[in-house]
C-alpha positions in Angstrom: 212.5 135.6 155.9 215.0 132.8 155.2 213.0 129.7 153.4 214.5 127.2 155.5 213.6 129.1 159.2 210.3 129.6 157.5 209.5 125.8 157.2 210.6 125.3 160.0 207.7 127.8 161.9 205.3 126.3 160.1 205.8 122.8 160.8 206.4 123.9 164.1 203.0 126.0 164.2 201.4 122.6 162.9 203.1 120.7 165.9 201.7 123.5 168.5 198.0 122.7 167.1 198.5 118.7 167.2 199.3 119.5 171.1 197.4 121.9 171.4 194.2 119.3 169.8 196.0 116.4 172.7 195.5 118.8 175.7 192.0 120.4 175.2 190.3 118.1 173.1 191.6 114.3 173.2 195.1 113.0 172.5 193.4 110.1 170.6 192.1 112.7 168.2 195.4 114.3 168.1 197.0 111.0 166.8 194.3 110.0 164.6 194.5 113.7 162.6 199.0 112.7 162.8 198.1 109.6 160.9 195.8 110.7 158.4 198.2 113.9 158.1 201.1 111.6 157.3 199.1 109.7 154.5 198.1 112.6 153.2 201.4 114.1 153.2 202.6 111.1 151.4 199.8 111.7 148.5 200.6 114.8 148.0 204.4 114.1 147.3 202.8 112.1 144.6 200.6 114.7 143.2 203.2 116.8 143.3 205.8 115.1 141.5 203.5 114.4 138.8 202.4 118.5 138.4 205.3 120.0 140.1 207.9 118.6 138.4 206.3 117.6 134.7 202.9 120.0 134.9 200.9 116.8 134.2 197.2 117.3 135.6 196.1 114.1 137.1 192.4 114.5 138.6 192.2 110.9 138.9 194.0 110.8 142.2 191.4 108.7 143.8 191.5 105.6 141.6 195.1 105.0 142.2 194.1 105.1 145.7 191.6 102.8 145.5 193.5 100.3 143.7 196.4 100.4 145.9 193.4 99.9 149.2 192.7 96.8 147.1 195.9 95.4 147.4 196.0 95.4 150.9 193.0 92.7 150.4 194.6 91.1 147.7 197.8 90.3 149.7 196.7 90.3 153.4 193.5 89.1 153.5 192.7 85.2 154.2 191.5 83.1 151.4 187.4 81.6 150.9 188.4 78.1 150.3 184.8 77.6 149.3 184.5 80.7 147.1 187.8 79.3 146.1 186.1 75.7 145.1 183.1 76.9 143.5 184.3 80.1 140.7 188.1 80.6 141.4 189.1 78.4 138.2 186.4 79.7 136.6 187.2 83.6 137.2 191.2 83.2 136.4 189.8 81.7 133.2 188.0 84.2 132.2 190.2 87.2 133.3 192.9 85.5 131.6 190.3 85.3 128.2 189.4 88.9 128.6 193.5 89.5 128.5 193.8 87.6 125.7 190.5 89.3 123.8 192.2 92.7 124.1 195.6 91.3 122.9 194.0 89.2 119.8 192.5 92.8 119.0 195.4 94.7 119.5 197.0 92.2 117.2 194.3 92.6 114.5 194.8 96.1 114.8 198.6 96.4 113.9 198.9 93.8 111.4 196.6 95.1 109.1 196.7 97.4 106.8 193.9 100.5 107.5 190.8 99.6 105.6 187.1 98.7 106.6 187.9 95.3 106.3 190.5 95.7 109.4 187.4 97.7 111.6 185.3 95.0 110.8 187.5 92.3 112.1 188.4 94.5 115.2 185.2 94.7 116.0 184.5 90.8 115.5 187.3 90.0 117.8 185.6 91.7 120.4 182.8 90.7 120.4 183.6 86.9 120.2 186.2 87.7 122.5 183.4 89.0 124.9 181.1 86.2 123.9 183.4 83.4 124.9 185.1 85.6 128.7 181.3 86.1 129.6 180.4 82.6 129.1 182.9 81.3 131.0 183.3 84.5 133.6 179.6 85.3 134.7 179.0 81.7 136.0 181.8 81.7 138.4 181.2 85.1 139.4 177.9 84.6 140.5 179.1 81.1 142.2 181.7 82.9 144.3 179.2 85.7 145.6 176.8 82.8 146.5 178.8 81.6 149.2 177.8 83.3 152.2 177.3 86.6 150.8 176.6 87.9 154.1 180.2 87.4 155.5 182.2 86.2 152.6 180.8 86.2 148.8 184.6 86.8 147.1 187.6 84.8 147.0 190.0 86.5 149.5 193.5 87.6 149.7 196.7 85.5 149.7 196.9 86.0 153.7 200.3 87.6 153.5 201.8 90.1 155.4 200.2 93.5 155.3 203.4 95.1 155.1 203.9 93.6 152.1 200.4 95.4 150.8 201.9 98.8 150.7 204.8 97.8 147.8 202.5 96.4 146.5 199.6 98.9 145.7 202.1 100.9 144.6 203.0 98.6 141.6 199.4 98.0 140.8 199.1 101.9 140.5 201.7 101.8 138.9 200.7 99.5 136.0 196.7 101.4 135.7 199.3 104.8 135.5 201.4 103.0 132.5 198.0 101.5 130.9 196.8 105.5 130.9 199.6 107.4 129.8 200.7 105.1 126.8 196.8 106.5 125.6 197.0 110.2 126.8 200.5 111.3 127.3 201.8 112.9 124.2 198.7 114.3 123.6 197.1 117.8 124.6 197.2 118.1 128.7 192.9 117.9 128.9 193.0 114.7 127.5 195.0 113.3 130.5 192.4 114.8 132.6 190.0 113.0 130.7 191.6 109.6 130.7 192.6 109.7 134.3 189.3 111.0 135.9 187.7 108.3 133.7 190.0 105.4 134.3 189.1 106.5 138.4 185.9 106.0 137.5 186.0 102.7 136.7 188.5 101.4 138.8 186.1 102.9 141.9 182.7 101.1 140.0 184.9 98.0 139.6 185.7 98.1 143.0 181.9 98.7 144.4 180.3 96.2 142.0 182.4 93.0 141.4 181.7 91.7 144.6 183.7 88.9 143.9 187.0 90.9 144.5 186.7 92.9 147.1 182.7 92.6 148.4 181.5 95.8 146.6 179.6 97.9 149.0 179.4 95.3 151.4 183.2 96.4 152.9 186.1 94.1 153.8 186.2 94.8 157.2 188.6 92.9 159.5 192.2 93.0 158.0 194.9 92.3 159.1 196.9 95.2 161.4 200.6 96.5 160.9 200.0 97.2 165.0 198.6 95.2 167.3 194.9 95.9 168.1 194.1 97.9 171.2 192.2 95.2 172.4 195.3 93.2 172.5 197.7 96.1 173.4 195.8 96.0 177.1 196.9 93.4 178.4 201.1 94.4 177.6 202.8 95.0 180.7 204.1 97.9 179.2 201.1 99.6 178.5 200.0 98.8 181.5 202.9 100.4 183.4 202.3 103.2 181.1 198.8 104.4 181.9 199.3 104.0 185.6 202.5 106.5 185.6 200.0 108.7 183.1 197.1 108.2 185.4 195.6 107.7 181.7 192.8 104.9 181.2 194.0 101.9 180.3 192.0 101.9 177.1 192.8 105.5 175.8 196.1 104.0 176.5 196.4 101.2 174.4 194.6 103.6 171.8 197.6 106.0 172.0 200.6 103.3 171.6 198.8 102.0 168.7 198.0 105.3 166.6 201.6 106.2 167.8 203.1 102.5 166.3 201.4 103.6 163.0 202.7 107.1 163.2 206.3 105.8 163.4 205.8 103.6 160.3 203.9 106.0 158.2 206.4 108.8 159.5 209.7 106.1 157.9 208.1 105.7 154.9 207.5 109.8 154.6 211.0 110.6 155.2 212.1 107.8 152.7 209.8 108.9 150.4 210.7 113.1 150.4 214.6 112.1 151.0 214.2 110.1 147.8 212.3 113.1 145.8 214.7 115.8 146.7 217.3 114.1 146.0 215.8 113.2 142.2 214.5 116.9 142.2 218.0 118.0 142.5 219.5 115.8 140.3 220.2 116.3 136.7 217.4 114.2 136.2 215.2 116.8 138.1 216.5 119.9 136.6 215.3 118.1 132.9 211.6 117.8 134.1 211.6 120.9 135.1 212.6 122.0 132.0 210.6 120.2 130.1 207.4 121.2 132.1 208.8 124.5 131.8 209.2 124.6 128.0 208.3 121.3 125.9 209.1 122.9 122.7 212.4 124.1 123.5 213.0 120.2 125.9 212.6 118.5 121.9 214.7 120.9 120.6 217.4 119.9 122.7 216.8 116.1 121.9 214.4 115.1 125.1 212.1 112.4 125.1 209.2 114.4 126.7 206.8 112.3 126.2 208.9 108.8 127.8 210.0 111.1 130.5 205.6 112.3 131.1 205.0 109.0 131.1 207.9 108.1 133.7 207.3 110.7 136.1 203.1 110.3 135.7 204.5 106.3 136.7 206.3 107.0 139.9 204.0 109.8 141.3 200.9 107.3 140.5 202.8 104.6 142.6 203.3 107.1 146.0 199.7 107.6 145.7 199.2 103.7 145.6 201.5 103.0 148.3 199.1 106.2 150.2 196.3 103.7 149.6 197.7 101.0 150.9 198.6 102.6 153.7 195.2 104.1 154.8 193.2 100.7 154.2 196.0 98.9 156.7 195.0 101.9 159.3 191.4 101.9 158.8 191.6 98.4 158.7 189.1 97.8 156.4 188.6 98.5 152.6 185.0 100.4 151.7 184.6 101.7 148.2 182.3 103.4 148.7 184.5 106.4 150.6 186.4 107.0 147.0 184.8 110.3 146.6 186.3 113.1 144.5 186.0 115.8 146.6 188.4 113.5 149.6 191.0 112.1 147.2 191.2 114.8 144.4 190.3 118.4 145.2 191.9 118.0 149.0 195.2 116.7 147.4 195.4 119.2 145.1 194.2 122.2 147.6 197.0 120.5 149.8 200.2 121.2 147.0 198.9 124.9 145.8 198.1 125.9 149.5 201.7 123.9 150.5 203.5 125.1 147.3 203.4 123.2 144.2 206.8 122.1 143.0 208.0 122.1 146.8 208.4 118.4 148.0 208.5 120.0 151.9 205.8 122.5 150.6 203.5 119.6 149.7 204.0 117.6 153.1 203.4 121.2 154.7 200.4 121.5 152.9 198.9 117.7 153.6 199.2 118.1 157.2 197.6 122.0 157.3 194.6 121.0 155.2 193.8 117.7 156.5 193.9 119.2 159.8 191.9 122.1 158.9 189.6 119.6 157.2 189.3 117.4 160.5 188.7 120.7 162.8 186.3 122.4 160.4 183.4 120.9 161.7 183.7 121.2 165.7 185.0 125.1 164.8 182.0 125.6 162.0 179.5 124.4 165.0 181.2 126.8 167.3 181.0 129.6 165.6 177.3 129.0 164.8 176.1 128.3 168.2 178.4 131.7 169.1 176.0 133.5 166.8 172.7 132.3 167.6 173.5 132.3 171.3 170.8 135.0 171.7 168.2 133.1 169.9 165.7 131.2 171.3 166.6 127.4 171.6 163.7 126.0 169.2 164.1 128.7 166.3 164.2 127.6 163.0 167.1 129.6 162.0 169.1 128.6 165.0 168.6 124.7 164.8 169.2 124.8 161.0 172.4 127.1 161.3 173.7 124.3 163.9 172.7 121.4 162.3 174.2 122.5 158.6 177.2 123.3 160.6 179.3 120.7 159.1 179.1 121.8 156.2 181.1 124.7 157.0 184.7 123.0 156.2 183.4 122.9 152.2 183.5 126.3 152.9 186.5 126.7 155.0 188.3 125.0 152.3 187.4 127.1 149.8 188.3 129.9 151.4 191.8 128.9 152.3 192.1 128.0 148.6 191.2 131.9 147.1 193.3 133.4 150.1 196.6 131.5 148.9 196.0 131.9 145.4 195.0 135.8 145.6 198.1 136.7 148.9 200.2 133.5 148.3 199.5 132.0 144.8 203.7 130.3 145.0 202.3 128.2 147.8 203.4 128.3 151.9 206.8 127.2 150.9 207.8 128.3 147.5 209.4 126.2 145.1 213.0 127.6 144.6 
């Protein structure tokens, strides 16, 4: 079958179940899977620029998520004046003394010649350095979370624009991406594995712990909305006109322009975003990272810089998934750490480019929108199928209830399963890279 009539079935196929999802089950549902789809799609144009095009395996998708959801709290959210009052000095002082620690040692580090004498002084430069940023830190930590920890406790955003969020978490991605690769790029591929799903790590602990920045476990709830809230959306006369030609309830209604406001933004930075990477992909520019990732040896030989170009490509496709954060904290609405889980943000986005076709940009927005809705749809389908075969139990047997109840489980499963079927019938992906 001709590639291009072939993405277009299957994007078509994944338009049929969106409808189909609208007119049987709920079209809120169907919009809310659309969105998440279109995020998704977006991260995995980042994963796959990073392994499609340079082979670099990043399992440490979920911290540049994060940290691009923290922006959107960073920028948009309004400031605690009185958080602001009683630690803000204080904690710019001693973020700014913890910068200055790691440069002093850095410092010590090159200008001295290897020798015990130069560990030793590393080592003392830390741990004054630590000393003195504690000191001076922990106070007006603790002084920030104080004020009314149940509401507040952290110092707030800069009560900009959430638009300006998304641009935003993408550069802060990409700086933790530049901070990682100068360490691990140029080294054996496991040890970016290593750095990055350690890095994650920390930048998820950082995020549920230092209250001060972003409330910890406590949530940020309450951001600011790229579209207005339904609640506000019921009372447009267009809405309204709307739902009585529908004969849809006012409130679904309102629902429905909203999710479809946020599909029409996520949906122009999408097409910016895969316009942008096929163009690169079929640049000259392209054609070297695929040669590189194809052959580093013979990419040298020639006179490439493979490791400035890892480092540049591991740069941008850390940024997309950034700007995916930013983007799925301004729809949620609210930043909670504790969702950062592996299995959501790294083994999803990577089933998503193998199933979709990894070194395909329209492969890996294929794939983001067939597994997330798989993902979504796993669990009503699992409990189907389960109450279909224990129909003719009794209602109160064991078996029966725990087969039902466990039901959700099923889409670890599903997943799985879609994963070894592609890999053993279609291991180049739904849309094969050319």
């Amino acid at each position: 079958m001709n590639p291009t009539l072939r993405a277009f079935l299957l994007f078509g196929l994944v338009g049929l179940a969106l409808l189909f999802t609208g007119f049987n089950q709920s079209w809120t549902l169907a919009l809310t899977i659309l969105n998440m789809s279109l995020i998704s799609a977006v991260l995995a144009l980042g994963v796959n620029l990073q392994w499609g095009y340079a082979g670099l395996f990043n399992v440490g998708i979920m911290g540049f998520t994060a940290i691009g959801g923290l922006a959107v709290v960073l920028i948009s959210a309004d400031p605690v004046p009185e958080a602001w009052s009683a630690g803000g000095l204080g904690a710019l002082m001693g973020l700014a003394l913890g910068a200055a620690t790691v440069m002093a040692a850095i410092a010590v580090w090159n200008r001295m010649q290897p020798s015990l004498a130069r560990v030793l002084a590393l080592i003392a430069t830390l741990v004054v350095g630590y000393v003195i940023t504690r000191s001076v830190f922990a106070p007006a930590r603790e002084a920030i979370m104080a004020v009314n920890p149940a509401t507040e406790g952290y110092l707030g955003g800069a009560s900009l624009p959430v638009l300006l969020s998304w641009p935003v978490g993408a550069l802060f991605a990409a700086g933790l991406a530049w901070v990682i690769g100068k360490i691990s790029l140029g080294l054996r591929s496991d040890y970016l594995a290593i750095a990055t799903l350690g890095i994650s790590e920390i930048v998820i602990a950082g995020m549920k712990f230092e209250g001060w920045l972003s409330r910890g476990v406590n949530n940020v709830a309450g951001l600011p909305r790229a579209v207005p809230r339904p609640v506000e959306l019921q009372g447009s006369g267009f809405v309204q006109s709307l739902s009585e030609r529908s004969g849809i309830d006012i409130v679904e209604m309102a629902s429905i322009v909203e999710k479809l406001g946020y599909a029409a933004l996520f949906s122009v930075v999408l097409i910016m975003l895969i316009v942008l990477s096929e163009l690169a992909l079929n640049s000259p520019w392209g054609r070297m990272m695929r040669a590189i990732r194809d052959n580093e040896i013979a990419a040298r030989a020639m006179g490439k810089d493979v490791k400035a170009r890892h480092l540049m490509i591991f740069v941008l496709g850390s940024a997309i998934c950034g700007l995916a954060g930013a983007m799925m904290v301004t729809l949620d609405g609210q930043l909670t750490p504790g969702t950062y889980e592996p299995l959501r943000f790294t083994f999803l986005m990577w089933v998503m480019v193998i199933v979709g076709g990894s070194g395909n940009n329209w492969g890996a927005v294929l794939g983001g929108m067939v597994i997330w809705f798989l993902w979504v749809q796993a669990e009503p389908l699992g409990r189907a199928v389960m109450e279909l075969l224990t129909s003719g139990m009794a209602e109160d047997n064991a078996l029966r209830i725990h087969l039902v109840t466990q039901a959700a489980h099923t889409r670890l499963i599903l997943m799985g399963s879609a994963l070894l079927f592609m890999l053993r019938f279609a291991p180049r992906g739904l849309i094969p890279e050319k």
